[in-house]
C-alpha positions in Angstrom: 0.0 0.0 0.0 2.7 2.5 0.7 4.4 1.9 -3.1 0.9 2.7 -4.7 0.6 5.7 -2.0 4.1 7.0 -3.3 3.5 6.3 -7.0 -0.3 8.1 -6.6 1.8 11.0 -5.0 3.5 11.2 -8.4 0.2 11.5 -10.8 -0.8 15.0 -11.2 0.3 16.9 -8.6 0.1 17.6 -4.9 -3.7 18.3 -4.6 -4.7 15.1 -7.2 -1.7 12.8 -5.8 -2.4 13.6 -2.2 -6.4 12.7 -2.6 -5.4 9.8 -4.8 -3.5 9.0 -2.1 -5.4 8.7 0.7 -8.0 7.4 -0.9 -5.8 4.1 -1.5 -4.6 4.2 1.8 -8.4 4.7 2.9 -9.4 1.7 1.1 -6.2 -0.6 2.5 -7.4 -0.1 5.8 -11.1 -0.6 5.3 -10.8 -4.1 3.4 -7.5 -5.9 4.8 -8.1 -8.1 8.0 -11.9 -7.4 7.3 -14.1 -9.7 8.0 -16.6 -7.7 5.6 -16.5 -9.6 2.1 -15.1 -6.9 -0.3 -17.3 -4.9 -3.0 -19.4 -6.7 -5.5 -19.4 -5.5 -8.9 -23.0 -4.7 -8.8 -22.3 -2.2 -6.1 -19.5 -0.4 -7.8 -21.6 -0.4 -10.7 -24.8 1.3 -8.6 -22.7 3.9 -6.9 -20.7 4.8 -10.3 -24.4 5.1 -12.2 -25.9 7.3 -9.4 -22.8 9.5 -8.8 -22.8 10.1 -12.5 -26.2 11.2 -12.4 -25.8 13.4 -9.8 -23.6 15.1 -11.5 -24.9 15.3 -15.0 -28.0 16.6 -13.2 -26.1 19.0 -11.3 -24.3 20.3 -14.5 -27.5 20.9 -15.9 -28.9 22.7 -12.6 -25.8 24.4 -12.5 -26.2 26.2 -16.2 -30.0 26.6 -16.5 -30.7 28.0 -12.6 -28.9 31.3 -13.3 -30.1 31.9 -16.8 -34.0 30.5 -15.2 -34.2 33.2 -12.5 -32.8 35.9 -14.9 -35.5 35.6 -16.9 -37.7 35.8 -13.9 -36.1 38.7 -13.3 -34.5 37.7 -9.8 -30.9 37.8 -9.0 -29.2 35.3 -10.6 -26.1 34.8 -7.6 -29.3 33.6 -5.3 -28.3 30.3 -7.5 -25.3 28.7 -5.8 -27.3 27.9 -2.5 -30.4 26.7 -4.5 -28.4 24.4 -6.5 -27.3 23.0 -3.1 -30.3 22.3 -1.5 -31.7 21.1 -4.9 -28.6 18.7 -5.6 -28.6 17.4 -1.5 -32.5 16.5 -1.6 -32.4 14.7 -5.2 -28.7 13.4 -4.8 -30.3 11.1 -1.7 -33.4 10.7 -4.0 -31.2 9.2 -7.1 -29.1 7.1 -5.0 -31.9 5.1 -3.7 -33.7 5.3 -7.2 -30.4 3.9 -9.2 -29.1 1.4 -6.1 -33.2 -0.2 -6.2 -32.8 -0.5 -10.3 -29.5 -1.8 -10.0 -29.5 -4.3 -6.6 -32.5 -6.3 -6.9 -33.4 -7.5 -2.8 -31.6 -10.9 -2.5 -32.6 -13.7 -0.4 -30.4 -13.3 2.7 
């Protein structure tokens, strides 16, 4: 874990290599000597499909919002925090939408 630490360091700079990183290191500690099995590609697949969502919606929030309440002739910098609190509420709403397409309840 610490050569792939030290050769994420090396990636694309401080910022990118230091997240890189520690995310590694993160997900060293969380799976070795666990007794939790590790992630199922079905999982991966479910949170890649609903964080790309997310942000494809918020992209699309991001650029119509403004040019929406400029039209409506209210200050367009009120924005920022409305994209926010629109992205937090439907960003739990399209995880649990995407993970119930994608992970069908299993018998346990």
């Amino acid at each position: 874990a610490a050569e792939a630490a030290a050769e994420a360091g090396q990636l694309g700079g401080n910022k990118n290599g230091a997240g890189l990183a520690a995310g590694l290191a993160e997900r060293h500690v969380a799976t070795v000597g666990s007794e939790r099995p590790p992630l199922d590609w079905d999982d991966a697949l479910a949170i890649t499909a609903s964080l790309f969502a997310i942000t494809f919606i918020s992209i699309l929030t991001g650029a119509a919002l403004p040019l929406v309440l400029q039209r409506m002739r209210l200050d367009p910098s009120n924005a920022s925090t409305t994209i926010q609190v629109i992205m937090d509420i439907s960003g739990v709403f399209i995880t649990c939408t995407v993970c119930a397409i994608f992970l069908p309840l299993k018998n346990i």
